[in-house]
Backbone as ProteinMPNN parsed JSONL, in Angstrom:
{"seq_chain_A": "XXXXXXXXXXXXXXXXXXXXXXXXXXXXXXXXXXXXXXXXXXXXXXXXXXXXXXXXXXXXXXXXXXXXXXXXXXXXXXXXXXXXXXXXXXXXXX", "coords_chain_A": {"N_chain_A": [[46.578, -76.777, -121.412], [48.973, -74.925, -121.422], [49.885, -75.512, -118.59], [50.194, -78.053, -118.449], [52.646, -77.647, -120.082], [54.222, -76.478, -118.307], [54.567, -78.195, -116.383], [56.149, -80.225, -117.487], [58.633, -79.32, -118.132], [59.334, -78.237, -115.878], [60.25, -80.887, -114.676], [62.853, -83.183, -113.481], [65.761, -84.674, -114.871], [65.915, -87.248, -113.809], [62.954, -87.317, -113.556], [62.671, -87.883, -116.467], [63.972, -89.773, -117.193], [62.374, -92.093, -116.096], [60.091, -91.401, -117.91], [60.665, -92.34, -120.275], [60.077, -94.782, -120.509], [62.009, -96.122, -118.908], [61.963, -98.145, -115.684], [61.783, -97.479, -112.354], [63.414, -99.248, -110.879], [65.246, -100.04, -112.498], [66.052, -97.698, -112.919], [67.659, -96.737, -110.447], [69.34, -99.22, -110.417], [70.882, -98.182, -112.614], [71.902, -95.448, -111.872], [73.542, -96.503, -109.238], [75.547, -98.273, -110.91], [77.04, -96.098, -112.112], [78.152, -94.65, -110.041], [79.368, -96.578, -108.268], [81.501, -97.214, -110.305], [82.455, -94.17, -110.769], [83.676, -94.133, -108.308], [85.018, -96.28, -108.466], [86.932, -95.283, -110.391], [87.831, -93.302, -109.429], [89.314, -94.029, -107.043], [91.271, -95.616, -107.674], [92.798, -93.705, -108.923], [93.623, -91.89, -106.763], [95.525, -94.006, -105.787], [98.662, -94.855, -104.174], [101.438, -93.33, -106.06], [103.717, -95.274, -107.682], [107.389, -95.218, -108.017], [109.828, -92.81, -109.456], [109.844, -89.482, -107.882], [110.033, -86.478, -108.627], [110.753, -83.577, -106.089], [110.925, -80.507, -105.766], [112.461, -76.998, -103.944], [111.949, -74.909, -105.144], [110.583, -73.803, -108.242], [110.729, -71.858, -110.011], [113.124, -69.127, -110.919], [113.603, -65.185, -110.642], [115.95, -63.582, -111.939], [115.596, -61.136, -111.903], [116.302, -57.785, -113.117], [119.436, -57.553, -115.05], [123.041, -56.752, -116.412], [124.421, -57.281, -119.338], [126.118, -60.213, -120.306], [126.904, -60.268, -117.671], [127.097, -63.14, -115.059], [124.93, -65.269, -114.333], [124.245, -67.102, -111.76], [122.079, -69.778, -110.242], [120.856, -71.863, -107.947], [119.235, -75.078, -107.756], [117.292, -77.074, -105.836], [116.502, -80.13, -105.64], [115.167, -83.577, -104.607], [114.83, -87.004, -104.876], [111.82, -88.076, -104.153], [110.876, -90.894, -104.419], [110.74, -94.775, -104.718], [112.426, -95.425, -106.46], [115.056, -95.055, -108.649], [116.035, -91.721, -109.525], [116.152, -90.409, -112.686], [117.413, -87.729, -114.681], [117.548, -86.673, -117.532], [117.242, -84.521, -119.426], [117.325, -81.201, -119.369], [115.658, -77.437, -119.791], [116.506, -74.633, -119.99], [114.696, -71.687, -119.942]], "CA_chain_A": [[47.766, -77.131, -122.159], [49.984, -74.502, -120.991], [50.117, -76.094, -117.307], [51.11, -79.34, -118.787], [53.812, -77.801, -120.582], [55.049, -75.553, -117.163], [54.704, -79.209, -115.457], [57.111, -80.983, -117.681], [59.342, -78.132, -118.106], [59.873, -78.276, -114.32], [61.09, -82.186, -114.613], [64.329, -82.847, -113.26], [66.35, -85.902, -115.214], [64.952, -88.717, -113.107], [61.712, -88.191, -114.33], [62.896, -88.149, -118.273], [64.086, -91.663, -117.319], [61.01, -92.716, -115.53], [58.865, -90.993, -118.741], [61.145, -92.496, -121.49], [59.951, -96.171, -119.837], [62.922, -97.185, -118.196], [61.55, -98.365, -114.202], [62.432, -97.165, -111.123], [64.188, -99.736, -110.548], [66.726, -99.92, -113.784], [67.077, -96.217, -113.05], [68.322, -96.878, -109.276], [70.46, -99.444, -110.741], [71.829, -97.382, -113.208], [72.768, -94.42, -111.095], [74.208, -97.388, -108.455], [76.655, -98.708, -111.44], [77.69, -94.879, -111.839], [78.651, -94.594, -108.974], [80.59, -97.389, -108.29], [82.334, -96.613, -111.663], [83.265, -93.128, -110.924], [84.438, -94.598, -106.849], [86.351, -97.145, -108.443], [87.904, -94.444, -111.06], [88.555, -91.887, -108.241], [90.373, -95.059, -106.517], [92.875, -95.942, -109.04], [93.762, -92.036, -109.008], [94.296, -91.661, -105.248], [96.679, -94.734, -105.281], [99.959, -93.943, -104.052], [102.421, -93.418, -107.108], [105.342, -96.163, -107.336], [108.394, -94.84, -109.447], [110.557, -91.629, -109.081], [109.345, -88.703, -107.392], [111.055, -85.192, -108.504], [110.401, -82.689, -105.194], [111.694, -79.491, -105.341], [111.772, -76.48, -103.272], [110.924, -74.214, -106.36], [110.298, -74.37, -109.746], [111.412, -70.866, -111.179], [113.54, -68.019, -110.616], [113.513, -64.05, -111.552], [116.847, -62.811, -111.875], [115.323, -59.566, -112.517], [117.325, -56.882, -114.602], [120.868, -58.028, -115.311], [123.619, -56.748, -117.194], [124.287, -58.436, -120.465], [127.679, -60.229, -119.883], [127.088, -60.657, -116.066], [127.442, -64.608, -115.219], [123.984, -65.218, -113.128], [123.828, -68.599, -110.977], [120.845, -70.065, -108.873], [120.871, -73.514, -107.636], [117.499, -75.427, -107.757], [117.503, -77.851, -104.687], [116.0, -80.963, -105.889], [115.133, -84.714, -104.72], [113.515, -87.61, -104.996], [111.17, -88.592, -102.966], [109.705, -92.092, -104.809], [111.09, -95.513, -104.65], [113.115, -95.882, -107.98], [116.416, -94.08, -109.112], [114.829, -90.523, -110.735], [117.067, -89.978, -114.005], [117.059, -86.758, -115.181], [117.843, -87.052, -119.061], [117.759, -83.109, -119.899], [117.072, -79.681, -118.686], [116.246, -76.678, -120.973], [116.521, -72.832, -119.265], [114.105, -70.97, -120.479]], "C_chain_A": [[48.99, -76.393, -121.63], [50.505, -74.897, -119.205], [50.665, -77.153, -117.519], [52.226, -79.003, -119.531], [54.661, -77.493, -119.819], [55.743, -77.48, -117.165], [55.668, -80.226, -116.311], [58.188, -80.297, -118.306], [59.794, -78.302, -116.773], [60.904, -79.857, -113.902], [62.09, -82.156, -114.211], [64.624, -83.999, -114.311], [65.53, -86.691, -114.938], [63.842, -88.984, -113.715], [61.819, -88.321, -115.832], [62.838, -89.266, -118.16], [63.257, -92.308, -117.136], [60.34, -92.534, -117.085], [58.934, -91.737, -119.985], [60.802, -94.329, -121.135], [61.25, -97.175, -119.077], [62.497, -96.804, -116.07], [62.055, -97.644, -113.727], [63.621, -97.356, -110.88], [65.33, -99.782, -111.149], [66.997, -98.432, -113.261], [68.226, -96.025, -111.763], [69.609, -97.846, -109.641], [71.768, -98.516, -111.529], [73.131, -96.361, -112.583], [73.427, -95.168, -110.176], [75.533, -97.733, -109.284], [77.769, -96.98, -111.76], [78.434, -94.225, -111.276], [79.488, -95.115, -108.484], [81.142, -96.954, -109.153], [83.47, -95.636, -111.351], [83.917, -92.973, -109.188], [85.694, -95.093, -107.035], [87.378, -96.188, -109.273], [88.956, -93.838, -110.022], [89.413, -92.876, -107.362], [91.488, -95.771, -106.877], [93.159, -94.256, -109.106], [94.145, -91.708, -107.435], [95.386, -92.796, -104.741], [97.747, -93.973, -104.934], [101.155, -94.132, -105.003], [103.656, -93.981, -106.761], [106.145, -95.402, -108.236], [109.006, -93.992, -108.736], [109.3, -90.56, -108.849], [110.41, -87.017, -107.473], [109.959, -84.413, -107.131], [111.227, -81.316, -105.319], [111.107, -78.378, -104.813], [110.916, -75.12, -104.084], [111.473, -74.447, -107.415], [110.929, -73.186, -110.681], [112.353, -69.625, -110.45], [113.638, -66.728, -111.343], [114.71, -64.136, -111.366], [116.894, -61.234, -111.86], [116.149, -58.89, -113.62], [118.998, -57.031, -114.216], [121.842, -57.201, -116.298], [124.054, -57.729, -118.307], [126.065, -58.412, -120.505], [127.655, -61.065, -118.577], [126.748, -62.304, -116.235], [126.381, -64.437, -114.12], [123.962, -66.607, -112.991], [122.936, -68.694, -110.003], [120.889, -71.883, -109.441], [119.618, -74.168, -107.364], [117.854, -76.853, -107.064], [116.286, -79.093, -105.412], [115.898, -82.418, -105.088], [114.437, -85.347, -104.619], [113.171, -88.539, -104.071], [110.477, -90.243, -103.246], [110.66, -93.126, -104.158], [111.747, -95.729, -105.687], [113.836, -94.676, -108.328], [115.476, -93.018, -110.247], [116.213, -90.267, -111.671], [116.643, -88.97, -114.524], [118.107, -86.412, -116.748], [118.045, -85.653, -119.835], [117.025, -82.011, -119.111], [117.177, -78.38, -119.908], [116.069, -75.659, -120.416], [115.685, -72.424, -120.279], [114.679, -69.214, -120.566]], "O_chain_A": [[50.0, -77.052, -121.378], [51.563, -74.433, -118.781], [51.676, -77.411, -116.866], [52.969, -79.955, -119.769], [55.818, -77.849, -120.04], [56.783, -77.932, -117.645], [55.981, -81.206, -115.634], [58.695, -80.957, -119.213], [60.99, -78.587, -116.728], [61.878, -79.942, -113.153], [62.662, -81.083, -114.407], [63.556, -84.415, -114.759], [64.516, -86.935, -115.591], [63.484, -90.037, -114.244], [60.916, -88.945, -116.391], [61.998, -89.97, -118.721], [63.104, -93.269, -117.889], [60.015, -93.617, -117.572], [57.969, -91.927, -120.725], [61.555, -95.092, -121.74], [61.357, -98.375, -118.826], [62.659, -95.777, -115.412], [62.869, -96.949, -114.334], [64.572, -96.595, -110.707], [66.388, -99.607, -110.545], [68.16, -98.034, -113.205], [69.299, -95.432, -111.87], [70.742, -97.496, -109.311], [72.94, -98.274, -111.244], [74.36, -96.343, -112.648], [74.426, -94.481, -109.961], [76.602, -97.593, -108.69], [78.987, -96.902, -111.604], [79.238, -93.393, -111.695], [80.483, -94.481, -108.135], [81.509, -95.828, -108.815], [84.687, -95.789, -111.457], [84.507, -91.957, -108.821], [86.788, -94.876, -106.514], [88.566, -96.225, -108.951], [90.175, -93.853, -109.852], [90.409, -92.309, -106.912], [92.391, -96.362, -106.283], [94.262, -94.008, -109.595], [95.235, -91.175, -107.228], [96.006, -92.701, -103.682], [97.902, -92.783, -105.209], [101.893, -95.088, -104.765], [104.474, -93.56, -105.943], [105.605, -94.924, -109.234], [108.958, -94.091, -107.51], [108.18, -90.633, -109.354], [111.215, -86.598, -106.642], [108.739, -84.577, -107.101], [112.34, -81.314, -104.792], [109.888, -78.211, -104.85], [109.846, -74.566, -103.834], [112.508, -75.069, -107.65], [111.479, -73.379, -111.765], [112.068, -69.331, -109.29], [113.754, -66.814, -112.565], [114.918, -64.911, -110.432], [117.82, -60.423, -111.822], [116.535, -59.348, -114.696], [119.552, -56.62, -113.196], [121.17, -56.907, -117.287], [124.01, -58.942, -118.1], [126.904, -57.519, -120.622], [128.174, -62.165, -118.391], [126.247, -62.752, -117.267], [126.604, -63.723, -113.143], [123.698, -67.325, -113.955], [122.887, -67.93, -109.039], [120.924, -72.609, -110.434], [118.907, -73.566, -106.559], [118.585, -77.667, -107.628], [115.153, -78.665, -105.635], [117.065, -82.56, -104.723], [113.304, -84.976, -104.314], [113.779, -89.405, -103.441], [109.699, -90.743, -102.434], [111.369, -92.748, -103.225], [111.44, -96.898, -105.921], [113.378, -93.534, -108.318], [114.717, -93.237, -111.191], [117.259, -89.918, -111.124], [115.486, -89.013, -114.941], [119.25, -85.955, -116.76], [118.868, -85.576, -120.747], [116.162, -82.23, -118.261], [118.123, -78.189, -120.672], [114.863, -75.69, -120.17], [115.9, -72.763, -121.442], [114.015, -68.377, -121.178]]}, "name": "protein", "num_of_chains": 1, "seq": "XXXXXXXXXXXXXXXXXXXXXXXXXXXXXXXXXXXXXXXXXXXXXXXXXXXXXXXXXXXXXXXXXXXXXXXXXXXXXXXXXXXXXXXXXXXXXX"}
């Protein structure tokens, strides 16, 4: 008894499916539609995005330690790289 419990203890998946009566064959299908599935997913996400495209060359700046008063400016180089006018509707400084 305790050898038959090692020996289906050791099982991987596959054989659950095999044990639970679904064939070979349904199981090869199965994992086949899976597959396709998560091909065709991953293929609709690697399209190449139509629309606006913000690019910039960075995203944040320190100013470090400032006087309170002092007037600090940094210019954030932006553009867009898509096919369609990018509208930029607001901006909030953190």
């Amino acid at each position: 008894m305790a050898g038959e419990a090692s020996r289906h203890r050791c099982r991987g998946i596959g054989w659950a499916i095999v044990e639970r009566g679904v064939g070979m064959k349904k199981s090869l299908v199965l994992a086949g539609l899976v597959m396709t599935a998560t091909l065709f997913a991953w293929g609709l996400w690697a399209q190449e995005f139509k629309g606006p495209k913000l690019v910039a060359t960075e995203i944040k700046y320190d100013f470090g330690n400032i006087v309170q008063g002092t007037v600090a400016i940094h210019v954030f180089e932006i553009r867009n790289a898509g096919d369609e006018p990018l509208i930029i509707d607001r901006v909030v400084p953190s």
